[in-house]
C-alpha positions as CSV (number, residue, x, y, z in Angstrom):
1,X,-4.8,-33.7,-7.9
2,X,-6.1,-30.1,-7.3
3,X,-8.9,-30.1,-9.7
4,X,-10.3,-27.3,-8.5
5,X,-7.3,-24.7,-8.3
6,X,-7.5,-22.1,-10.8
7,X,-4.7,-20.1,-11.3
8,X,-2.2,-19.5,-8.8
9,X,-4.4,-17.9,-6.2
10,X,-7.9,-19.5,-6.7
11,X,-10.0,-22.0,-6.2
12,X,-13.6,-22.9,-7.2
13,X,-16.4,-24.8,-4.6
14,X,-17.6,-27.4,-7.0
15,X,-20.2,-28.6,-3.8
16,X,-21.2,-24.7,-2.7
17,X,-20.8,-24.6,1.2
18,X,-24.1,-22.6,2.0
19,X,-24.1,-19.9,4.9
20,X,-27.3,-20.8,6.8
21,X,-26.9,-18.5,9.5
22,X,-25.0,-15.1,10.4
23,X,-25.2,-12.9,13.4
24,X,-23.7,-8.9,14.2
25,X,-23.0,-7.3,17.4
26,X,-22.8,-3.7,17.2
27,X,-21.0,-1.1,19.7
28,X,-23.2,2.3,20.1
29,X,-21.5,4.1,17.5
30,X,-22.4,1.4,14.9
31,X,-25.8,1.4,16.4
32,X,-26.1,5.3,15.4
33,X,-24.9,4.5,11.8
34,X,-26.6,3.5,8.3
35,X,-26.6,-0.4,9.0
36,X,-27.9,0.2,12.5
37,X,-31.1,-2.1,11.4
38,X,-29.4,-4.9,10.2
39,X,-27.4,-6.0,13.2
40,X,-28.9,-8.5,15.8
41,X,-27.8,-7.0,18.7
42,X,-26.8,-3.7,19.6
43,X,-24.9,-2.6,23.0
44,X,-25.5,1.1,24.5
45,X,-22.8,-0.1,27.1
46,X,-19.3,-0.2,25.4
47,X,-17.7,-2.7,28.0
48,X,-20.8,-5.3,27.8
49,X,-21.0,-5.3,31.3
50,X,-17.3,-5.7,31.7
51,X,-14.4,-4.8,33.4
52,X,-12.1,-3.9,30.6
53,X,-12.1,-2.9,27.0
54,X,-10.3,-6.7,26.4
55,X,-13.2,-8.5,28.1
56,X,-15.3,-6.6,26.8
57,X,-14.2,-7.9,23.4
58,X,-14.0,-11.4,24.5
59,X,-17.9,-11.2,25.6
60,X,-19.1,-9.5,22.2
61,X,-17.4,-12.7,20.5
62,X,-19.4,-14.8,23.4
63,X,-23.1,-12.8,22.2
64,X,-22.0,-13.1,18.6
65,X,-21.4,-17.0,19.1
66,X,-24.3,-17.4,21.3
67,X,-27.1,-15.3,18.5
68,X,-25.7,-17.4,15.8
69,X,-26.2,-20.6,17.4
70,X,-29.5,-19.7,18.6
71,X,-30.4,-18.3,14.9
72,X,-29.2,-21.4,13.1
73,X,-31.1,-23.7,15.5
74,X,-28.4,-25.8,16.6
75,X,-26.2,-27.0,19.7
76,X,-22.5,-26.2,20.5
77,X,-22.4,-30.2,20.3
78,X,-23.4,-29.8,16.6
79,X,-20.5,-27.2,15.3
80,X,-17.7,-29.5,14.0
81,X,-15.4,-26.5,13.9
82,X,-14.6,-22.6,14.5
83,X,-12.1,-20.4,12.8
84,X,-11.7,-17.3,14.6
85,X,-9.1,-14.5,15.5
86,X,-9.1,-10.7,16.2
87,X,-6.7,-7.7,16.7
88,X,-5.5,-8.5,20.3
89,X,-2.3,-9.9,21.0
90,X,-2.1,-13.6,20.6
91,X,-5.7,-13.6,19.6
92,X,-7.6,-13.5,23.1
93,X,-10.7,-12.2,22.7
94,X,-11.0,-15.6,20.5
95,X,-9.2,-18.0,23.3
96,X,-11.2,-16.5,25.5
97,X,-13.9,-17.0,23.9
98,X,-13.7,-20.4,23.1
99,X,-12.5,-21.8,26.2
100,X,-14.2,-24.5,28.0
101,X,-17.3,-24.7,24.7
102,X,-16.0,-28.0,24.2
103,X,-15.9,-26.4,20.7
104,X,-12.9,-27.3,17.9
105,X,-11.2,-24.3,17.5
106,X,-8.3,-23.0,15.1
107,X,-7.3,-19.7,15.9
108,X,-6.0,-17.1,12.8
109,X,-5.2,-14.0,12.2
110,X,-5.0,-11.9,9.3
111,X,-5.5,-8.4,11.1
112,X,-9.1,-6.9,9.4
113,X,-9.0,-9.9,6.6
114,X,-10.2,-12.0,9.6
115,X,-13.6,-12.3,8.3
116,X,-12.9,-13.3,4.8
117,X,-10.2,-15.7,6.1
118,X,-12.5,-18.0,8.0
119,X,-15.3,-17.9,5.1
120,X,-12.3,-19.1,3.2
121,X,-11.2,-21.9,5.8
122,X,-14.4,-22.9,6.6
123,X,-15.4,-23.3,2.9
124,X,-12.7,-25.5,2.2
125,X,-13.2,-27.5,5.8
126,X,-16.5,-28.3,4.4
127,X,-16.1,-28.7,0.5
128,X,-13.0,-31.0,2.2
129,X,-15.5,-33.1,3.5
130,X,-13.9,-32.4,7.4
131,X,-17.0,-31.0,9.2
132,X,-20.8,-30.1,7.8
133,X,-21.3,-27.2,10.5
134,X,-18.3,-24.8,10.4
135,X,-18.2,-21.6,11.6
136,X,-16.5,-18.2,11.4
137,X,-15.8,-15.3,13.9
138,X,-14.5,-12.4,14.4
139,X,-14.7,-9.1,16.2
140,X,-12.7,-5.9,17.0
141,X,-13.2,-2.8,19.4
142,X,-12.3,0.9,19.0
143,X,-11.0,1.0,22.7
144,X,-8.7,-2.0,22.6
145,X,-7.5,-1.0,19.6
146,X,-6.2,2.5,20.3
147,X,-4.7,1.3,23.3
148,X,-2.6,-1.6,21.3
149,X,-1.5,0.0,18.3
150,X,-1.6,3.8,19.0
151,X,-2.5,5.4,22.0
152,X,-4.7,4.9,25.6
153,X,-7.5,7.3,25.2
154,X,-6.9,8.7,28.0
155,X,-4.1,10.6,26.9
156,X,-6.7,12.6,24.4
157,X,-4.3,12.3,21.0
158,X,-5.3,14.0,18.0
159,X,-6.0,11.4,15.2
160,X,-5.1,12.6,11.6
161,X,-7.4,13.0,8.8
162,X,-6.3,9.7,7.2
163,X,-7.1,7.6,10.6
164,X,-10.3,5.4,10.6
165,X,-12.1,4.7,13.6
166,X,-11.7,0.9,15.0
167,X,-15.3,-0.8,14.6
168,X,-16.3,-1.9,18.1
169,X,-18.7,-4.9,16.7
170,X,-18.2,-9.0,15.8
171,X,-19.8,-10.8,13.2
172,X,-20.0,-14.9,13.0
173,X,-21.4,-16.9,10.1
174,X,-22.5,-20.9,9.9
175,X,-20.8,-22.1,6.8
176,X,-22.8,-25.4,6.3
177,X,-22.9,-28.4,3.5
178,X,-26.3,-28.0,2.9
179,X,-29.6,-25.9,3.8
180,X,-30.9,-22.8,2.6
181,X,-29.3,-19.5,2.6
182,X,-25.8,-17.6,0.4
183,X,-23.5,-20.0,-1.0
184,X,-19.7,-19.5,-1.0
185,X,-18.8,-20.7,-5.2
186,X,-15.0,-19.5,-5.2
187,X,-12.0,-18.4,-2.8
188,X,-8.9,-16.2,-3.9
189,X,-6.1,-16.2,-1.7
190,X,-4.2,-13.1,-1.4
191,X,-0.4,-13.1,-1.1
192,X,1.3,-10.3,1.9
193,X,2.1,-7.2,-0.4
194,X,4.7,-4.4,0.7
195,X,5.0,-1.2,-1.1
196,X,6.7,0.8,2.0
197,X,4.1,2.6,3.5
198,X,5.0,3.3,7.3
199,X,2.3,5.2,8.4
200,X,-0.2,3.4,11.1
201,X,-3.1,6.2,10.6
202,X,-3.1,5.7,7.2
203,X,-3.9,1.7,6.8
204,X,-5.8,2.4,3.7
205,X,-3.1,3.5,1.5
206,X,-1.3,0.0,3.0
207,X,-4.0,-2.7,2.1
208,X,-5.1,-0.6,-1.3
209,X,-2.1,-2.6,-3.0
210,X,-3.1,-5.9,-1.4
211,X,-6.7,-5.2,-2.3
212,X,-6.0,-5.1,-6.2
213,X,-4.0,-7.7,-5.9
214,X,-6.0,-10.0,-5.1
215,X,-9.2,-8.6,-7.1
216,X,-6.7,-9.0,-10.4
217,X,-5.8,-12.5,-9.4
218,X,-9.3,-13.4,-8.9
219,X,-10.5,-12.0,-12.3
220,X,-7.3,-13.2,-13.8
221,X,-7.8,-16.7,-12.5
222,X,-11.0,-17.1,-13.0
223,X,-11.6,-15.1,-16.1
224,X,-14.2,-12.7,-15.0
225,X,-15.0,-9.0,-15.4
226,X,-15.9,-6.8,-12.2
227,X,-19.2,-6.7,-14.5
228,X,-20.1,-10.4,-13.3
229,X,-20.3,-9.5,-9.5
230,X,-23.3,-6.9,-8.5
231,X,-20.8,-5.5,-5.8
232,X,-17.0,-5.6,-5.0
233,X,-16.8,-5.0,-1.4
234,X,-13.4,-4.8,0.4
235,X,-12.9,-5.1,4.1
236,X,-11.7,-1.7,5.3
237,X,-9.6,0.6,3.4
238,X,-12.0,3.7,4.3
239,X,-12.6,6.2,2.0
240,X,-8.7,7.3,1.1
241,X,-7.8,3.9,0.6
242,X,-10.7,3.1,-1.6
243,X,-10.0,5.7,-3.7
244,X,-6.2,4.4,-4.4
245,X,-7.5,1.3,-4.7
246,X,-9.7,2.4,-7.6
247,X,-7.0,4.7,-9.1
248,X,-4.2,1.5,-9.3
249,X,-6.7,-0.3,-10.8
250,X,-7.8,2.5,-13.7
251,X,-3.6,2.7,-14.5
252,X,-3.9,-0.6,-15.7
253,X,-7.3,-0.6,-17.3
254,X,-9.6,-2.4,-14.9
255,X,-12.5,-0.1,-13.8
256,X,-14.2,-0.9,-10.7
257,X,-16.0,2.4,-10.3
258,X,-20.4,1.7,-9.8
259,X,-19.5,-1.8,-8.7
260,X,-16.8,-0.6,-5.3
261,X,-17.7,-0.6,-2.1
262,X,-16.0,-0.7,1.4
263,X,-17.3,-1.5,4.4
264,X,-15.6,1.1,6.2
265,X,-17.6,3.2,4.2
266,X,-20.7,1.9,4.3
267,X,-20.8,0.9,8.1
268,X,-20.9,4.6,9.6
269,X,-22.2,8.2,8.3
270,X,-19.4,10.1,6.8
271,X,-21.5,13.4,7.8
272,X,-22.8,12.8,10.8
273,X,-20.2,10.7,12.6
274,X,-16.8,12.0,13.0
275,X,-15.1,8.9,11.8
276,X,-12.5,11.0,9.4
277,X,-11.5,8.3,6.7
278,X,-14.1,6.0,7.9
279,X,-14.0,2.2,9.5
280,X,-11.4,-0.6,10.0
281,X,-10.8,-3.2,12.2
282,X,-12.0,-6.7,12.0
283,X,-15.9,-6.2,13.3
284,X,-16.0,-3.8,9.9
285,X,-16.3,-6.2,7.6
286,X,-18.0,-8.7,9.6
287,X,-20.5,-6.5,11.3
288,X,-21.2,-5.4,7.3
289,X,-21.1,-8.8,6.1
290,X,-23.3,-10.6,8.5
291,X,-25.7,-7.3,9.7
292,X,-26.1,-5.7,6.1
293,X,-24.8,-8.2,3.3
294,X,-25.8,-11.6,3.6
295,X,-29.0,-10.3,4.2
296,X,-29.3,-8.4,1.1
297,X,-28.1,-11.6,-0.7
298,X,-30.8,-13.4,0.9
299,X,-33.7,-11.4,0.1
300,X,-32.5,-10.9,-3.7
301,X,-31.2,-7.7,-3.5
302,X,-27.6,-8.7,-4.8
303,X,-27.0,-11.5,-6.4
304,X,-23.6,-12.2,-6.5
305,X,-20.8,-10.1,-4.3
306,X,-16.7,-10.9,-4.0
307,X,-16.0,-10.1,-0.4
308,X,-12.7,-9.0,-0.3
309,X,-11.0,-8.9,3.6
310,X,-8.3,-6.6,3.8
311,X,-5.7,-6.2,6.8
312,X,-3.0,-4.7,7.5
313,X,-0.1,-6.7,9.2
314,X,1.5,-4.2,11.6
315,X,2.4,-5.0,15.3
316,X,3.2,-2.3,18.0
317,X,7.0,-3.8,17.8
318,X,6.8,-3.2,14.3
319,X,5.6,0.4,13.9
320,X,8.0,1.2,17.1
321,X,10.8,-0.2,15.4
322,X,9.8,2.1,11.5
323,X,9.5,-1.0,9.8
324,X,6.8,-0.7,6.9
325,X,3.2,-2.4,7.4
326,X,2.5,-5.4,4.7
327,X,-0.7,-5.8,4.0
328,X,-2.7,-8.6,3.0
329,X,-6.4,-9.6,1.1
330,X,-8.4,-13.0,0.6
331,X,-11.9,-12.4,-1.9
332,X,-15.1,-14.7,-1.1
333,X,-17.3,-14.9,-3.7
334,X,-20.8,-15.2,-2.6
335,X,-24.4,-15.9,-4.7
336,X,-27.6,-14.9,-3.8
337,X,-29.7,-18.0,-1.8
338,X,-32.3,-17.8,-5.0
339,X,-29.7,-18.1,-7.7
């Protein structure tokens, strides 16, 4: 019996996994940006002492791993499980990563919903009953990026007003069955949502749909109002795609306006950093989530948020070929450690 589906996309935590631990690494240009204090550790060098963008991915995910288990107080011996996946093909900063830890591992991918996706797994890996120390990772860089989906920056492209700037950064949370900390209390799961946009520098206007999607299900299914969260927070539409996201939600009466925000606007200065439409990649929301968020939950600051992972599910084959870019978004909601 699933006695604790609600709806057709929901599900409710009747046992409230608890996030006990989180831990950020942030690139330089994250470093120089509004959240700059909330991250753990912050990296002047944008290879981490590597010799490629790639592996220098694969050791941000290693720091990210390594602060969080140091943080939670805890051996590798002790994590029963990790979700975790990024923007490189077939998912190898995570391989990488995990090889030879002796650690469980299920890879995923959901492009930038990464974040939200393994809060969502690991939530129901330990409401299951499957594992009491599960934990979820993630991580993206600006470099890598370019280079897979658009172009090596060393051919000096011009990126158009609607691009967002690839976070270099990863973000990994403990997700335990008890302690003290932000509880996880209910999961949407979003559903891959096409409306034909084709345009790679302009992700926002691809995952807005998805976005709404999902934050209707949510409310639908579990017959709320955007008044019961303090804060809506999506993954990384930037500012464009927040603002359709917004506007398809006031056409069919649902305003979200006061309680919206994206990380990929919150995670950089809009002024001072030439980011055009703001932040995306999979270290956006995590970096945001795990530097900024669940410390504000912690301290009291918010009480209750619905973390909302967006990505968009283009490949280079894909956008080569002029097929369209589906996009896709799963919502955490997450209470306050006090409440």
């Amino acid at each position: 019996m699933a006695d604790n589906k609600r709806g057709k996309h929901s599900f409710v935590l009747p046992q409230m996994p608890v996030i006990t631990a989180w831990a950020s690494v942030a690139g330089k240009k994250e470093g120089q940006g509004p959240l700059a204090q909330s991250f753990d550790v912050i990296s002047g060098d944008t290879y981490f002492g590597q010799k490629t963008w790639e592996q220098a991915e694969k050791q941000m995910q290693k720091i990210a791993l390594d602060t969080l288990i140091d943080k939670a107080g805890v051996t590798r011996q002790q994590i029963g499980l990790v979700f975790s996946g990024d923007l490189l093909n077939q998912c190898i900063g995570s391989s990488f990563t995990l090889r030879n830890t002796g650690i469980p591992h299920i890879g995923l991918y959901g492009a930038c919903s990464t974040m939200a996706e393994g809060l969502l797994m690991a939530s129901m890996a330990v409401c299951g009953g499957f594992s009491d120390k599960v934990i979820a990772l993630t991580s993206s860089h600006f470099a890598s990026s370019e280079r897979q989906y658009r172009f090596p920056l060393g051919y000096g492209g011009q990126r158009t007003p609607t691009a967002q700037w690839t976070v270099t950064g990863a973000g990994a949370a403990l997700v335990c069955s008890a302690g003290k900390g932000p509880r996880i209390e209910s999961c949407t799961i979003g559903t891959v949502t096409d409306l034909g946009i084709k345009d790679a520098n302009n992700m926002g206007a691809a995952m807005a749909p998805a976005a709404y999607d999902t934050i209707r299900a949510h409310l639908e299914d579990l017959h709320r109002a955007p008044e019961d969260y303090d804060l809506i927070v999506t993954g990384d539409l930037g500012q464009l795609g927040k603002d359709a996201l917004l506007e398809l939600a006031k056409r069919e009466g649902v305003y979200l306006g006061g309680r919206l925000a994206d990380c990929g606007t919150l995670v950089y200065d809009a002024v001072k950093q030439d980011v055009h439409s703001g932040g995306s990649g999979c270290g956006c929301s995590a970096i945001t989530l795990c530097g900024h968020l669940l410390g504000q939950l912690q301290s009291g600051k918010l009480g209750k948020i619905l973390f909302c992972g967006t990505g968009a599910l283009l490949s280079p084959t894909s956008t080569q070929q002029g097929l369209p870019i589906p996009g896709v978004c799963h919502a955490v909601s997450i209470v306050g450690g006090s409440v």
